[in-house]
N, C-alpha and C positions, 0 to 999 in steps of 0.2 A: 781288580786292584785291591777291595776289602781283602780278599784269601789271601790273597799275596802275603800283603801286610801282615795278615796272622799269624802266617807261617815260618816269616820271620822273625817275627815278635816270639812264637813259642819255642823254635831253637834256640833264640839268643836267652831265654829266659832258663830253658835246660841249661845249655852251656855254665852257664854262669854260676846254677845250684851245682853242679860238676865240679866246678872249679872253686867252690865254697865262697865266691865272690860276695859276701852280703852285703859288704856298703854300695857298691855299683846293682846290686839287684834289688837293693830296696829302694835306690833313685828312681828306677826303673818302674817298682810298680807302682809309685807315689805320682809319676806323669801320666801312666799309661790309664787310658779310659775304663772304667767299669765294664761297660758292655766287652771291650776287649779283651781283658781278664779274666771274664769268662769264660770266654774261648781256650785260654790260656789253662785253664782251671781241668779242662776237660779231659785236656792230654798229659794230665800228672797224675804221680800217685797220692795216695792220701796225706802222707806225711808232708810232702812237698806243696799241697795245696793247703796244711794248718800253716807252714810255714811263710807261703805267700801272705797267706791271709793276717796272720802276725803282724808280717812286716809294715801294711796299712795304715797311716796315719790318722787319716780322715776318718770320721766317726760314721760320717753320711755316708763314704763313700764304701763303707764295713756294709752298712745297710742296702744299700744298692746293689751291693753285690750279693748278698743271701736274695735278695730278688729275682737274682738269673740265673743261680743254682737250684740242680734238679733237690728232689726232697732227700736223698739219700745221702749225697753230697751235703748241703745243708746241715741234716742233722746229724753226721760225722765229726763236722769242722765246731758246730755249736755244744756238741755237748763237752769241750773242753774249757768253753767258756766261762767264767764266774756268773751266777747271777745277776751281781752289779753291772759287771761289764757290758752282760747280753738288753740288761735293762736301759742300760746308756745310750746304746745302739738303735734301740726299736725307738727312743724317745724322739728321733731324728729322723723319722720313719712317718709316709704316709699313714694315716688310721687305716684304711682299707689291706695296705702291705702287710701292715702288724698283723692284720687280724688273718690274714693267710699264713702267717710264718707262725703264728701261734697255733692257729690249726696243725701243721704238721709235726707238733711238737708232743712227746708224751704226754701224757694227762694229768701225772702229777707236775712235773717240769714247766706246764702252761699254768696250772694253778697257782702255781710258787710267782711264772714273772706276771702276773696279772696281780696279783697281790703286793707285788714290791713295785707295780707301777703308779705313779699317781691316778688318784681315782677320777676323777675326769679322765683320763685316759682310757683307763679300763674300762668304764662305763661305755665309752664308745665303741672301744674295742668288742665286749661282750654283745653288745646290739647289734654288731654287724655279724659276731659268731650265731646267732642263732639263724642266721638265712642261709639256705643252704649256698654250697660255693657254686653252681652254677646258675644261678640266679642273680636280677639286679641288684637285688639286697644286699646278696653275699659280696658283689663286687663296685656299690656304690661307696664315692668319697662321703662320708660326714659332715664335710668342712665348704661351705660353699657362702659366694654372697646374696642374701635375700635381704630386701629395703622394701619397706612399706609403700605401695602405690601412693598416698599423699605426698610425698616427698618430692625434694624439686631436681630438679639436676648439678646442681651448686652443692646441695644436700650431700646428695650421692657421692660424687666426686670426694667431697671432703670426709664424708665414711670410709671411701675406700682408702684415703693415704692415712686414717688415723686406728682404723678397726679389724680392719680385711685384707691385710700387709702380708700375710702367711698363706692364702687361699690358695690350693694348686691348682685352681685354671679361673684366672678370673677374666677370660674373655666373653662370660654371659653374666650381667643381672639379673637374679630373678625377685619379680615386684609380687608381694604379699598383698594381704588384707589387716587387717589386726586378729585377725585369726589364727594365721602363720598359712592361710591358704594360698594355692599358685595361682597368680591373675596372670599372669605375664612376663613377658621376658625381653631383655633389653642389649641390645651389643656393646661393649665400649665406646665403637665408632659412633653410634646413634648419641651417645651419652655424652659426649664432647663438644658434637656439631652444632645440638640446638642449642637454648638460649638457657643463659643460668636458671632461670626464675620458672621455666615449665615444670609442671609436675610430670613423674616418672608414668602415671595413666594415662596424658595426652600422646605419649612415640609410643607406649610399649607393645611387641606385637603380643595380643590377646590370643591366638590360634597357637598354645605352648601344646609341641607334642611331648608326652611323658609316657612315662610306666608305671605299672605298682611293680612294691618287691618282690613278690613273686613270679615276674614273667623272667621267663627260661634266658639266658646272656646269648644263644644265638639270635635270638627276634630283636635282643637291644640290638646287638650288634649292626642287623639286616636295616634297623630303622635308623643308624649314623649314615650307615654305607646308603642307603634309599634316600635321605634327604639333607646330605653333604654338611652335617651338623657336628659343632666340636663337642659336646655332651648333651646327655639327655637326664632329664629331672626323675627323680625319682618319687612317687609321692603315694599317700596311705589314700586307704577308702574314701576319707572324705575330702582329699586335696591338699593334705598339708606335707608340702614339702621336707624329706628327710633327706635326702642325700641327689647325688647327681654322680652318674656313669660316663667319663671322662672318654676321650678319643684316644689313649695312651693304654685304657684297659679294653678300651676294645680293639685295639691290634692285638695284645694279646691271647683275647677271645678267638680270634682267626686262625695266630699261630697253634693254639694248645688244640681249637676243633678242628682246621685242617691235619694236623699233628696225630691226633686222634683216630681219625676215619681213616687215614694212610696206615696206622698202624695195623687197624682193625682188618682193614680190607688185605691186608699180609698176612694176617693170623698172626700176627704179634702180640696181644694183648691191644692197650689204650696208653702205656706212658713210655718214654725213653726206655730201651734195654739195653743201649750202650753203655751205658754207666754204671749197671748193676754187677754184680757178680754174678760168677758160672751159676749159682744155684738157685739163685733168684730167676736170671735169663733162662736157665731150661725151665724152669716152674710152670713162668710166664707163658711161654710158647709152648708147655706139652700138653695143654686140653686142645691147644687150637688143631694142633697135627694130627691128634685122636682123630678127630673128623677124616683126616684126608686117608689116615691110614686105614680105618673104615671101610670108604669109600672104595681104597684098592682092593682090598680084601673082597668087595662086592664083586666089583670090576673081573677081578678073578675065576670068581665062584662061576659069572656068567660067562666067560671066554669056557671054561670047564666046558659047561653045560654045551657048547659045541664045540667036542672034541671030535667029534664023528669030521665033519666039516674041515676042519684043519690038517685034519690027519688025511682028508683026500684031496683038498685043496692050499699047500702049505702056504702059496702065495696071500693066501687072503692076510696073515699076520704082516706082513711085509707093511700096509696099508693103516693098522691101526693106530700110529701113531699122530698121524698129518689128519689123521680124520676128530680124533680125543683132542689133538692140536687145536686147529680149526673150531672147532666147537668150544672151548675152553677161553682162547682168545677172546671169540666174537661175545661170548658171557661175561668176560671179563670187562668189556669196553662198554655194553648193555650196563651191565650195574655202576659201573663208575660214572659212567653220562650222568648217569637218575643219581646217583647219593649226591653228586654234586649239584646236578638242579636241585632236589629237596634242600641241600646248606646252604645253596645260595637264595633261597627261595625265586629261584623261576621255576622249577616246576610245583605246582601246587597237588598235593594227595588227591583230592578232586576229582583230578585229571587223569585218573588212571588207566582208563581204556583209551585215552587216545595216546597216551606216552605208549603203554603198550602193542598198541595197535601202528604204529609208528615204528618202533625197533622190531617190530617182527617183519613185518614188510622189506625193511632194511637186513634182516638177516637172509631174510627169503630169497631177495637180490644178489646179495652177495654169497648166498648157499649156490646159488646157478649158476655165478660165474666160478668160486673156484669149484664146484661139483665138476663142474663140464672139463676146467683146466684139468683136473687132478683125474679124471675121467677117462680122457687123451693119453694122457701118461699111463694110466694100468694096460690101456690097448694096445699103445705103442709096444711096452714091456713083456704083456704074454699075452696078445692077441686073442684074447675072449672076450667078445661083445658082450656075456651077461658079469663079465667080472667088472669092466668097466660100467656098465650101467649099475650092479650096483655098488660101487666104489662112489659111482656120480651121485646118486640116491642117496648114499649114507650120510654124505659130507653136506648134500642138501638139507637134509632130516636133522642134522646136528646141528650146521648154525641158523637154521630155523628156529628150534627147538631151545637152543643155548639162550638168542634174543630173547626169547618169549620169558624163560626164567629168570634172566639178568636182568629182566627190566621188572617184570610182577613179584620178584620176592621182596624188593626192599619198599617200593608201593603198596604192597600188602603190611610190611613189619611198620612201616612208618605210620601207615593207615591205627593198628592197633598201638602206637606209640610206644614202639619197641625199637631202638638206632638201627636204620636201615644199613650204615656200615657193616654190620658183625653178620649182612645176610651175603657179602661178597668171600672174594676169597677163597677161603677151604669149603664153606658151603656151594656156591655156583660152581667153581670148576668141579669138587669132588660128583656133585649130580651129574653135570654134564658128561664130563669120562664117562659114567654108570649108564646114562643114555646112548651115547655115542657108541661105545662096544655092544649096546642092547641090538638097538635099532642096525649096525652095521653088519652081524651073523645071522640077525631076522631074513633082512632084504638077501642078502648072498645066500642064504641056505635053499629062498625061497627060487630064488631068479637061476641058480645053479641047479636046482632040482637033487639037490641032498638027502 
């Protein structure tokens, strides 16, 4: 139903710049949702996307929308901006948001609007630039409500409709000391129920999980998703609450790391390449190909090396491909299992001999059955017992072999904390192929008596 809708929304929105419609197309984007717009954004050309973005009344909804464009889009449309204008914009803007869109913005161009911003502003904005961006620091809110544990809940209440009016997720209290440390943490619901006159340390629950700034945004992430929580606290060395990682940035975190490892594991690079240009997108993907083209070149060198073999047995090439196949696949599904236990954390690095030990087994099983299937098939075809045994052999040896690599390289890379994504892909399949042609002219050279 969402695609539908979009897809409607983004002809009618062509249409319309077609037909130089602007009063009907500025209605148009003035109703139309952010998030939607985006969509819309994606399938235009640049001109047509300053022009959408023109037409925008809403100052918040300006800002929202640089939220859900890629960086290149973004700084196309922004650098035709004024200063003032782009300053107005961000003022209306989460602290956490700004301090991302400022990031991706030239160096001098970021100096200039942090300077024409009020300083309160920048000040916060600057303390969340120095954590890196994939970390809590880098993507905790600023802005959150903390009330001193003496306080009553009569107190609180009335703090929150005269002080904490602005707060973007005010479904947690969190209760201080006069330190600024975290004691506790309190839900609205709890904070309603009981009786005016309690203080906020008789409900509060005292077991607050948190983080420091420095821990990596997939572990936040794993620890919202682990224990079904709308934010988590952010807090320094010695407990003093500075910010809180919202349940809106950790969807986020999911789309940009699942986003990530799919790209990876395609040998695409790590960010969007639809929206780049020709010269960017081949940039992106030509070290990754390097590898596969490699790879073939290897592949090649060792088909050579039994030329003797081919040249007496031409049937054996017939074969190579369902076998590089075969082997390739089963590597491929091996390493995707494990990258995705390691981000989701159910598999723990740990665990590495038994994960391993595990998909081998599994490829081993499934080497014997289509060995023997595909086995059948060479015998049926040209009736030699040692071509089909080793056709069966080869295909055994390969997703044996594929398993054992798709599961141990990215347990191994994750193990020395290197992204086990960038070990799928053109590195597993390319081995494998180089395997699988190895091992498949060994066994038939040996079993044909070559």
């Amino acid at each position: 139903m969402l695609s539908e809708k979009n897809k409607i929304l983004v002809e009618s929105i062509k249409r319309l710049i077609r037909r130089g419609a602007t009063s009907h197309l500025r209605k148009i984007v003035n109703k139309t949702h952010v998030g939607d717009l985006s969509v819309v954004f994606r399938s235009l050309s640049l001109n047509n996307q300053k022009q959408l973005f023109n037409m925008i009344d809403d100052i918040e909804s300006k800002g929202l929308l640089f939220c859900e464009l890629d960086k290149d889009t973004f700084l196309e449309i922004v650098e035709d901006i004024q200063l003032d204008s782009l300053v107005a914009i961000l003022k209306e803007m989460q602290t956490d948001d700004v301090a991302d869109l400022i990031a991706k913005l030239p160096e001098e161009r970021a100096k200039a609007v942090l300077e024409k911003m009020e300083k309160e502003d920048s000040e916060e904005v600057e303390d969340l630039l120095r954590y890196d961006d994939d970390t809590a620091g880098g993507i905790m809110v600023p802005e959150f409500i903390a009330l001193n544990q003496e306080m009553t809940a009569k107190q609180a209440i009335e703090s929150l409709q005269t002080e904490h009016q602005d707060v973007e997720m005010p479904f947690y209290l969190y209760a201080t000391d006069e330190y600024g440390c975290l004691m506790g943490v309190i839900s609205l619901r709890q904070l309603v129920v009981v009786a005016p006159q309690t203080p906020l340390k008789e409900f509060m629950a005292k077991e607050v999980i948190s983080v420091l700034p420095s821990v990596d945004q997939e572990e936040v992430a794993r620890i919202v998703a682990r224990y079904d929580i709308l934010a988590v606290p952010v807090v320094d060395e010695n407990r003093h609450l500075i910010g809180i990682v919202t349940v809106d940035d950790v969807i986020d975190i999911f789309r940009q790391e699942a986003t990530e490892d799919i790209l990876k594991m395609a040998g695409a690079g790590e960010e969007f390449i639809e929206t780049k240009s020709v010269i960017r997108s081949t940039k992106t993907r030509l070290p990754w190909l390097f590898v596969s083209c490699i790879g073939g070149i290897l592949a090649s060198l060792i088909i050579g090396s039994f030329q003797g073999s081919l040249a007496k047995f031409t049937y054996l090439a017939a074969f190579i491909p369902v076998i590089a196949g075969m082997g390739g696949n089963i590597g491929t599904q091996s390493s995707t299992i494990v990258v995705r236990g390691l981000a989701t954390g159910r598999l723990n690095i740990r665990d590495i001999w038994p994960v391993v030990l595990k998909e081998l087994t599994v490829g081993l099983i499934l080497g014997i059955v289509y060995g023997t299937m595909i086995g059948l098939v060479a015998q049926f075809q040209y009736s030699r017992v040692a071509l089909a045994i080793s056709v069966c052999s080869a295909v055994v040896s390969s997703m044996t072999i594929a398993a054992l690599v798709g599961s141990l390289v990215p347990m191994v890379f994750a193990r020395i904390n290197i992204d086990p994504a960038v070990a799928t892909g053109p590195f597993v399949t390319t081995s494998i192929d180089i395997i699988s042609v190895f091992f498949y002219f060994q066994i038939a050279t040996i079993l044909l008596g070559v």
